[in-house]
C-alpha positions in Angstrom: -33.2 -11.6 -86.8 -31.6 -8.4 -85.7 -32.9 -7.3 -82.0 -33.5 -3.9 -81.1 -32.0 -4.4 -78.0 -29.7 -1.9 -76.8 -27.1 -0.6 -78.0 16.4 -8.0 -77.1 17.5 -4.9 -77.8 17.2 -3.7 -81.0 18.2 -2.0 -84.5 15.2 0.3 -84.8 13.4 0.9 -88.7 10.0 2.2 -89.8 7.6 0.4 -88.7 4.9 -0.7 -92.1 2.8 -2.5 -89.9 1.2 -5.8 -90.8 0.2 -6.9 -93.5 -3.1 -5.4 -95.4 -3.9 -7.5 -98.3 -5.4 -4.6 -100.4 -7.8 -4.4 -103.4 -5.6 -5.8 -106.4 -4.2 -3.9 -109.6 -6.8 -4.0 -112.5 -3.9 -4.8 -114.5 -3.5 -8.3 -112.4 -4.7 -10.6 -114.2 -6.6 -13.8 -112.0 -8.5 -17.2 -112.2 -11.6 -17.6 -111.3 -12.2 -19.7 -108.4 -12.4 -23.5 -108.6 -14.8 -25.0 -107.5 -14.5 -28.5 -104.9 -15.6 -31.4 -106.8 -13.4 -34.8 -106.9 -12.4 -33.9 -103.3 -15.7 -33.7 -101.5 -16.0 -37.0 -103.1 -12.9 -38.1 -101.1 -15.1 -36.7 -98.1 -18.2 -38.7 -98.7 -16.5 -42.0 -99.7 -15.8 -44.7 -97.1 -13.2 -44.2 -95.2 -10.0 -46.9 -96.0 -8.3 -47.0 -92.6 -9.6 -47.6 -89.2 -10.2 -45.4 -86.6 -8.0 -44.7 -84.0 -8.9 -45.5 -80.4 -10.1 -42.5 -79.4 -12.1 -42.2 -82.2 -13.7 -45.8 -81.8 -14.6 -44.8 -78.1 -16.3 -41.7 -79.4 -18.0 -43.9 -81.6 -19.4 -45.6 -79.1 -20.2 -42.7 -77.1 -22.0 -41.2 -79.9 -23.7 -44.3 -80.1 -25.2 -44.4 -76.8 -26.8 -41.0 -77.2 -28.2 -41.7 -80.3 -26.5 -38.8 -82.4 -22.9 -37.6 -83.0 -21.5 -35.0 -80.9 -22.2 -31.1 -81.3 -19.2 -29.0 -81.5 -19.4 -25.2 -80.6 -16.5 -23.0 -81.3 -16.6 -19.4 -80.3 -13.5 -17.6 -81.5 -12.7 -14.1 -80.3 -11.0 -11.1 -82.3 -7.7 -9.9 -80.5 -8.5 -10.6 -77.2 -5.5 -10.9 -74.7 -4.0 -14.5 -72.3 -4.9 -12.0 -69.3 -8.4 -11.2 -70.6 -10.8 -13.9 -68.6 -10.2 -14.4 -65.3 -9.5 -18.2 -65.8 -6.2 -17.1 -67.2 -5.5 -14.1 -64.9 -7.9 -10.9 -64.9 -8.9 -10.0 -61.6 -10.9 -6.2 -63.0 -13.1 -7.8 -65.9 -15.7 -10.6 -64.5 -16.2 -13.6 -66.8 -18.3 -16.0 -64.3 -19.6 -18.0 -67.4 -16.0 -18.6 -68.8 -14.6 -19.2 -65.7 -17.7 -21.4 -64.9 -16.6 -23.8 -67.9 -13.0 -23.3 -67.4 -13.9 -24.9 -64.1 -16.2 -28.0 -65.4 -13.6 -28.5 -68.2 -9.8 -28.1 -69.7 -8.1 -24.6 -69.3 -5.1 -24.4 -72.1 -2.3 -22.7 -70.5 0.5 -23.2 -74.3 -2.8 -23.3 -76.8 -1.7 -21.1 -79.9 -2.9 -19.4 -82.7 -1.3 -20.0 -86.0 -0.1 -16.9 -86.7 -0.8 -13.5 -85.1 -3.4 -11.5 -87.4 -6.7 -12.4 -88.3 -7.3 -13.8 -91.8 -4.5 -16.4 -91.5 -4.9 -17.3 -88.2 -8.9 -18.1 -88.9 -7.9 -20.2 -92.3 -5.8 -22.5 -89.6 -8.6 -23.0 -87.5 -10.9 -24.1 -89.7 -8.6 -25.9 -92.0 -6.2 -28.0 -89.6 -3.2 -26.3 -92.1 -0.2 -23.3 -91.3 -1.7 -20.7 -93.3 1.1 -21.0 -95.6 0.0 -24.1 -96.6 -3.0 -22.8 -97.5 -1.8 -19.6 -99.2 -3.1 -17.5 -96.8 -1.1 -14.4 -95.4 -2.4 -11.1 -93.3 -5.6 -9.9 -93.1 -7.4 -9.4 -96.6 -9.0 -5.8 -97.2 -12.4 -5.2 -98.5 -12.6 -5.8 -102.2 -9.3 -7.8 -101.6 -10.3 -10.8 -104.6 -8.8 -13.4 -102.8 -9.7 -15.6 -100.0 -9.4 -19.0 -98.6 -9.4 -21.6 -101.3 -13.0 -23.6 -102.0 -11.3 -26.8 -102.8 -9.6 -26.4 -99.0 -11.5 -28.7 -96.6 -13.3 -26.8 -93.5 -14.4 -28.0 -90.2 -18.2 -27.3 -91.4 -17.1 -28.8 -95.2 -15.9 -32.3 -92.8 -18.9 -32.3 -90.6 -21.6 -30.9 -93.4 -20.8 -34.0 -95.0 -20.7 -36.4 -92.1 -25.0 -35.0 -91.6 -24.0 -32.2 -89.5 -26.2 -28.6 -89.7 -23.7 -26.0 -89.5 -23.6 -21.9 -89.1 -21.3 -19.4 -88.8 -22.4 -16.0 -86.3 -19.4 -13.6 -87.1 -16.9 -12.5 -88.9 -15.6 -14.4 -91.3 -12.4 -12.5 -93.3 -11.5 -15.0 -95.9 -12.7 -13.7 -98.8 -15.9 -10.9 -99.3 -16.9 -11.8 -102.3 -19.4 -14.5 -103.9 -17.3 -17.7 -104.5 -15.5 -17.3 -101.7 -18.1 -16.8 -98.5 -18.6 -19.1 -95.7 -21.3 -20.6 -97.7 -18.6 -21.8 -100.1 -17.1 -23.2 -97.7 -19.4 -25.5 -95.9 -21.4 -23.0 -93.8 -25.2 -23.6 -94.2 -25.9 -20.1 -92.5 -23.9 -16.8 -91.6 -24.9 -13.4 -90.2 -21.8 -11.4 -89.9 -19.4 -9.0 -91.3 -17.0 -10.1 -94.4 -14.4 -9.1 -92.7 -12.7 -6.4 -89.6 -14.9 -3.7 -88.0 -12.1 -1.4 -88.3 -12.3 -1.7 -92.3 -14.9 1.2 -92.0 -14.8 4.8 -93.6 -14.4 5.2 -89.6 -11.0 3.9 -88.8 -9.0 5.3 -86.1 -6.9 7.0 -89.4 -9.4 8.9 -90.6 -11.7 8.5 -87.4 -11.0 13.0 -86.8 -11.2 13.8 -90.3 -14.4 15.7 -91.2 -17.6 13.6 -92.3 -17.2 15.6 -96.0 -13.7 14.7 -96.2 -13.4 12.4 -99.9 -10.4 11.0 -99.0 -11.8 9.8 -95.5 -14.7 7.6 -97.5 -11.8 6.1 -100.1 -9.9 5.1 -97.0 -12.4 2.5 -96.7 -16.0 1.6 -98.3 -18.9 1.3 -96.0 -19.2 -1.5 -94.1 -22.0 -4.2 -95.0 -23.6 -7.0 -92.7 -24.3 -9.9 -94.9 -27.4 -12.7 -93.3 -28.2 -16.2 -95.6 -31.7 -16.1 -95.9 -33.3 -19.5 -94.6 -36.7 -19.6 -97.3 -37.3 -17.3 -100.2 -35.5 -17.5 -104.3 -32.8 -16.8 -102.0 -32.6 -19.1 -99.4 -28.9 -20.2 -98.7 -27.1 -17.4 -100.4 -25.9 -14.6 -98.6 -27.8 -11.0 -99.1 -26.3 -7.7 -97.3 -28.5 -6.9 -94.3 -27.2 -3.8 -93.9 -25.7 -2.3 -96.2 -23.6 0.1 -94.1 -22.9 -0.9 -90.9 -23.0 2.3 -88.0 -21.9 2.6 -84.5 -24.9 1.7 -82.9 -24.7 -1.6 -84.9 -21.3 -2.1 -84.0 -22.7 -2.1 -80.1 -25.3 -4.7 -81.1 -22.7 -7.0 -82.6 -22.3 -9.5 -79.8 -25.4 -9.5 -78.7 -26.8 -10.6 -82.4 -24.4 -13.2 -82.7 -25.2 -14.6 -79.7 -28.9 -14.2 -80.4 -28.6 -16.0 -83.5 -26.3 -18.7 -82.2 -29.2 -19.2 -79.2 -31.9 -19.5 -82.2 -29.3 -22.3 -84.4 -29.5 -24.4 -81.1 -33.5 -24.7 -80.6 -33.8 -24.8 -84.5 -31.6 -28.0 -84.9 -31.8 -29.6 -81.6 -32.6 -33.0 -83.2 -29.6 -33.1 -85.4 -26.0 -32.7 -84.6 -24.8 -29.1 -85.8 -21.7 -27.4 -86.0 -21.5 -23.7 -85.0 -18.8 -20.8 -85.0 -19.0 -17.7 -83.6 -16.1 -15.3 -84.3 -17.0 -12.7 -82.2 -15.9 -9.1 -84.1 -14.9 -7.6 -80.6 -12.6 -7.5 -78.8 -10.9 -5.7 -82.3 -11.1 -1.9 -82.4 -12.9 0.0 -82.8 -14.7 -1.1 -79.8 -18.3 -1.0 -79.2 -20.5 -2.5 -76.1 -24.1 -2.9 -75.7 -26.1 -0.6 -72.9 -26.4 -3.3 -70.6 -22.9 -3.8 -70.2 -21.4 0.0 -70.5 -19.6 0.9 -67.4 -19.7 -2.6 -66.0 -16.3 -3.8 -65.5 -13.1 -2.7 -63.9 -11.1 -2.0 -66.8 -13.3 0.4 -68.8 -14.7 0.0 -71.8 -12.5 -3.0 -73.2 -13.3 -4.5 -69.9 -17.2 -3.9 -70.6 -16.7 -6.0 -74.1 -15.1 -8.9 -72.4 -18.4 -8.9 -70.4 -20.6 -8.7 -72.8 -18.5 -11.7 -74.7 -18.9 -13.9 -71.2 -22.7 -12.9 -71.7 -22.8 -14.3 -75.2 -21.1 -17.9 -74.4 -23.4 -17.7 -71.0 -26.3 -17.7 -73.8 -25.1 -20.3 -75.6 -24.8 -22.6 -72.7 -28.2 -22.1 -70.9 -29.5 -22.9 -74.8 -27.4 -26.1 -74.8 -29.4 -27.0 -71.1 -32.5 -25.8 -72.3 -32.4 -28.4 -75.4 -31.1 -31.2 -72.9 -27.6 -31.2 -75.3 -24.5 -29.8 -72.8 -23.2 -33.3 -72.0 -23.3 -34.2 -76.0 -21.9 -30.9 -77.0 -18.1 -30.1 -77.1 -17.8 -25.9 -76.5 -14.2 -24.8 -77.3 -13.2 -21.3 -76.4 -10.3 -19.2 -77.7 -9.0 -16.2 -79.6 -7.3 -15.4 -83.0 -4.4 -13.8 -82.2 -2.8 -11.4 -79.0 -4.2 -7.6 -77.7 -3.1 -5.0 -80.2 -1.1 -3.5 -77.7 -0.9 0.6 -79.6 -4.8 0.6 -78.7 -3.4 0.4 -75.2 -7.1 1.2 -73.4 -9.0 -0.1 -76.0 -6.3 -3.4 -76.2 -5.7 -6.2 -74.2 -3.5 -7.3 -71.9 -1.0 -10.2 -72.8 -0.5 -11.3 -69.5 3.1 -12.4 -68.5 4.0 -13.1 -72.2 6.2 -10.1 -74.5 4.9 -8.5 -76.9 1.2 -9.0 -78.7 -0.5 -9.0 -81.6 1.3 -8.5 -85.2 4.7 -10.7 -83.7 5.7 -14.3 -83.3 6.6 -13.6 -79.5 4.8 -15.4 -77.0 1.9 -12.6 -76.6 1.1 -12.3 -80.3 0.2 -16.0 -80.8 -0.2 -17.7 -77.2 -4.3 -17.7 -76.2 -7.1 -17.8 -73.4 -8.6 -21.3 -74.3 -11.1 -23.8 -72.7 -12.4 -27.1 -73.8 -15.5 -28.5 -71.8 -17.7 -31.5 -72.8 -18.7 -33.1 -69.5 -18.6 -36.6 -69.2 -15.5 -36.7 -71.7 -13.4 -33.6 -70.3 -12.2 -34.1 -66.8 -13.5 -31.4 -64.9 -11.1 -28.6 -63.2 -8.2 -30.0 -65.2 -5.3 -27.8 -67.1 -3.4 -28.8 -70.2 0.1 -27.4 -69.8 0.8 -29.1 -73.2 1.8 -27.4 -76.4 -1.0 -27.4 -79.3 -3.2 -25.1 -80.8 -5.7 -23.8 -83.2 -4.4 -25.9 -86.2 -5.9 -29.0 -83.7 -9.2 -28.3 -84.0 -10.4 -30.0 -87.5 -8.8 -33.5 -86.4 -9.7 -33.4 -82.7 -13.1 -32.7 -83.9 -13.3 -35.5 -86.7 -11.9 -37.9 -83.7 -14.4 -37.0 -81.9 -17.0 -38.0 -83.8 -15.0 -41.3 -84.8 -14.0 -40.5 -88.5 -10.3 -40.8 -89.3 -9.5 -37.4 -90.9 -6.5 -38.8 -93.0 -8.5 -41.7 -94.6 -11.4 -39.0 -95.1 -8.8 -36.4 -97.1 -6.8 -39.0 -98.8 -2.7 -39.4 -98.6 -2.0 -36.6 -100.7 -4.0 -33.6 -98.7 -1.5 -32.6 -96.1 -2.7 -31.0 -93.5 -0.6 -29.4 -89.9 -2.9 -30.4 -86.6 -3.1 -33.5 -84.4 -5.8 -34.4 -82.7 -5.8 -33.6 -79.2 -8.4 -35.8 -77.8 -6.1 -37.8 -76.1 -5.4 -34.6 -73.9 -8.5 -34.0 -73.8 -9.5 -37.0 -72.3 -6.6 -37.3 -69.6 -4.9 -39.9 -71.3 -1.6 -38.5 -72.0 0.1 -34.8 -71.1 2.1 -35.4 -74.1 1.2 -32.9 -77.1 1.4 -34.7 -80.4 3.6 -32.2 -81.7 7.5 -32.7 -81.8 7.3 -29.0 -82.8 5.1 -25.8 -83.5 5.9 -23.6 -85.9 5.6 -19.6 -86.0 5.4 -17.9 -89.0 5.1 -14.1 -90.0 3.7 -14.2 -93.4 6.1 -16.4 -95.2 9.1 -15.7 -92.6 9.9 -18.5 -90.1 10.5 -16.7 -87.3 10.8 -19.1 -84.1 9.7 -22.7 -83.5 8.8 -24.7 -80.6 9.7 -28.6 -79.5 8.7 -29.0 -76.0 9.3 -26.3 -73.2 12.4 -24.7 -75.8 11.4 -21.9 -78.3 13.9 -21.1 -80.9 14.1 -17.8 -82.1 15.7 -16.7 -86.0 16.9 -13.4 -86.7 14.2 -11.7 -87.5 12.1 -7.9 -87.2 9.3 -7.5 -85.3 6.9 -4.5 -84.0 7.2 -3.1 -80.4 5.7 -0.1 -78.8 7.5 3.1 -78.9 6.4 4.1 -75.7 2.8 3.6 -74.1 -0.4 2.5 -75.6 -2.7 4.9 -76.3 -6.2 6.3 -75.2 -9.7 6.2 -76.4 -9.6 4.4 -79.6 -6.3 5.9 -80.7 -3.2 4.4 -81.1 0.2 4.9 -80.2 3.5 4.1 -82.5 5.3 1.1 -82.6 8.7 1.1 -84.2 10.3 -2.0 -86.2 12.9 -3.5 -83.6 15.2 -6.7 -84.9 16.5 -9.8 -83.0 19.2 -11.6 -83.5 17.1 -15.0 -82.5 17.9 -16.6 -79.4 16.7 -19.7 -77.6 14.1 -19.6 -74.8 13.1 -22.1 -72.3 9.5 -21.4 -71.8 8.5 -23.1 -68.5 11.1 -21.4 -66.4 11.3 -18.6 -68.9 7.3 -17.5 -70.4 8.2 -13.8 -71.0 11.5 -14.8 -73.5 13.5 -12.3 -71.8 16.8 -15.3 -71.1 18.5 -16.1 -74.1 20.4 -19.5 -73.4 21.3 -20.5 -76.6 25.1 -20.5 -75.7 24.6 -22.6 -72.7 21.8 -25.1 -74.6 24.0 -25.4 -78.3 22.5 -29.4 -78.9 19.1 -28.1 -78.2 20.2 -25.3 -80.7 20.7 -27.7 -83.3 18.3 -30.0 -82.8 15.4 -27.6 -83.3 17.6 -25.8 -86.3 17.0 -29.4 -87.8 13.2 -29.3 -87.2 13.1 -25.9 -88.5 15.1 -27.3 -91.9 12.5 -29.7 -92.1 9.8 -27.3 -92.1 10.8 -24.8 -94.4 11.1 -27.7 -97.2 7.4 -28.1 -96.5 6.4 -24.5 -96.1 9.0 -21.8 -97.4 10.8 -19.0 -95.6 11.1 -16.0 -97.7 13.5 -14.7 -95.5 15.9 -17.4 -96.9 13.6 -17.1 -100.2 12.8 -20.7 -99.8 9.3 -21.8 -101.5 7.7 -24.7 -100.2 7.3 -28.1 -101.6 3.6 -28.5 -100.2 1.6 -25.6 -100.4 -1.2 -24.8 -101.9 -3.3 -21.9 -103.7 -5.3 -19.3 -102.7 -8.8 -18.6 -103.7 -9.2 -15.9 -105.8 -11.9 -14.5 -108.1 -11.8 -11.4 -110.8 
């Protein structure tokens, strides 16, 4: 249903940027994807523990309305901590997300699992690190490898538990059949397979002639895939357009959000699950007519509008079908502002550095939970938690016990945070977060401390740049340090010489860790990870 509406200091190195994961050799040699079986009959067998409290209260909740809760996540694409003014902006107006910010939970230490976009969105939707899942950087087009479909989603848990579920976005875990969101527990998508930047358009090539060969094998066109509801085809994806152009990259958002409003008043009678992983605020950046020129800061600004728009959508659907109070909306972003864009970026607030690093910027996120009637309104969670949450706050929610559902053996990284949620504890469930780079363990986090390792990371070389092109960064290196994060956000203080228990204690966690999950900068493999999907 497309509309035609319109458009420390540091030793300095070579900076390779992060990680691509490119189109493979022919000479590599790969599986073919497996296919779920035995364990989505874990998922639809009954469950062998109790549920916890929370859970049996949600239950009962659930009970009294008739039908389980709905759960709404929209999920943008680099967009900044100082992005919406309920966590700072004062020149870009988000009334809508400051308007549920205000009737719900604002997330002031709410994380991504690592900063850049495929891995991050495998956490999310799979409760794991991305390690644990095999899942590294951002896959290219015609990459051949993607999240695994034996890996349990959020719409995989809720798909079996009756839910309708649909994803509006991008989805970059895998571009190829096998390994679509329709693979993984996604009734529906409309979206792109993976970045908008992946173009014959990007900012590399972006002042090359049009006849230029080597600008079209930079990248191949970009396609918009949509699942077609009826037809031979009904429930398998079909490209939509098969080259995506700049006028439909200013229509983006505004068909996402049309097609999440037309989800809600198609399956109003029965619980659904729906993501919408918004392709902007990622370069190259593109905004409809009716936002151009509206905000303070320009053209990045004018997306962040037209993203507030989109959720504002979403929410007057929810009142129109009579489902906000039985409807949890979450709110948040993959990863940090890609700072070298520098107009066309985001602003990381307070926090150093931004997307690409394991520094506050790249990884800490604008989030909001609202759910009135189980979110106390106007409340803030100073807590540390994050994206890996989602998938066992949302299966509490509903009153399932995600461990009994998986089994013993499926490990899995996020706690359920319905207990913050709820105000019943300021605790997070975490004794630590971890942040990885790839496979390096770079820094962890136990409380308001944030350990540091030696480790490189990207930093601009001097000033963002203008108009869609960016500047340099340069490879820097630390030589780790310890960072008290309350009195400290912007991990300029080292204090590890003062703090040396807190040193070791977190040293300990991190041991811990990497026995689970690797570090190849110690060229450590973990004991409990697990493939990736791939396909020939």
């Amino acid at each position: 249903m497309l509309s035609n509406a319109p458009a420390n200091q540091s030793r300095m190195r070579t900076n390779p940027g992060f990680p691509i994961v490119a189109p493979f050799a022919p000479s590599w040699s790969l599986p073919a994807v497996i296919r779920p079986a035995a364990l989505f009959a874990l998922l639809l067998a009954p469950l062998a523990a109790p549920p916890t409290a929370q859970a049996e209260d949600a239950s009962a909740d659930a009970a009294e309305t008739g039908r389980p809760p709905n759960v709404v996540i929209v999920f943008c694409d680099d967009m900044g901590y100082g992005d919406a003014g309920f966590s700072g902006a004062t020149d870009i107006a988000t009334p809508h997300l400051d308007a549920l910010a205000k009737g719900g939970m604002k997330f002031t230490h709410f994380y991504a699992a690592q900063a850049v976009c495929s891995a991050s969105r495998a956490a999310l939707l799979t409760g794991c690190y991305p390690n644990r899942v095999g899942v590294s950087g951002a896959f290219g087009p015609e990459a051949k490898v993607g999240l695994h479909p034996d890996e349990v989603t959020i719409a995989d848990f809720l798909k079996t538990r009756g839910y309708a579920t649909a994803i509006f976005g991008k989805w970059h875990l895998g571009d190829e059949p096998g390994l679509f969101p329709t693979d993984q527990g996604f009734d529906e998508w409309f979206g792109l397979p993976y970045s908008n930047d992946m173009w014959p358009l990007h900012p590399r090539y972006a002042h090359m002639p049009d006849a230029r060969a080597d600008r079209k094998r930079g990248y191949p066109p970009l396609p918009l895939y949509e699942t077609p509801l009826e037809g031979e085809n009904a429930g398998v994806p079909q490209v939509k357009i098969a080259a995506v152009d700049k006028p439909d990259q200013a229509l983006l958002t505004t068909w996402n959000a049309e097609h999440a409003v037309d989800f809600i008043n198609r399956k109003k009678d029965e619980p659904f699950f729906l993501y919408v992983p918004h392709s902007m605020p990622h370069v190259p950046i593109f905004v409809s007519d009716k936002f151009a020129g509206k905000s303070g800061r320009g053209l990045y600004g004018d997306v962040i509008m037209e993203i507030d728009w989109s959720v504002g959508q979403i929410v007057e659907a929810l009142e129109k079908n009579d489902l906000r109070e039985n409807t949890l909306i979450v709110f948040t972003s993959d990863n940090g502002p890609w700072l070298s864009y520098g107009t066309h970026g985001g602003d990381a607030g307070p926090f150093r550095e931004g997307k690409g690093t394991t520094w506050e910027g790249g990884q800490r996120e604008p989030t909001l939970f609202y759910m009135p009637g189980t979110i106390p309104a106007g409340t803030v969670c100073d807590a540390p938690c994050g994206a890996i949450d989602l998938l066992p706050t949302v299966a509490d929610l509903i009153g399932e016990d995600l461990r009994a559902a998986l089994g013993d053996d499926r490990v899995i990284d996020g706690k359920s945070i319905l207990p913050l949620l709820k105000g019943e504890t300021k605790e997070s469930p975490h004794e630590a977060l971890l942040f990885y780079w790839g496979r390096e363990l770079q820094a962890i986090r136990s409380g308001d401390w944030k350990l540091h390792f030696p480790h490189g990371y990207r930093s601009l070389l001097s000033g963002g740049g203008r108009h869609g092109t960016p500047s340099a960064y340069m490879n820097h290196f630390t030589d780790g340090g310890l960072y008290h994060l309350k009195q400290n956000p912007s991990e300029t203080k080292n204090v590890a010489d003062k703090n040396p228990e807190v040193v070791a204690r977190l040293e300990k966690l991190a041991e811990e860790a990497r026995r689970s999950l690797g570090d190849s900068r110690l060229e450590m493999q973990g004991e409990e990870v697990r493939p990736i999907g791939r396909v020939k």
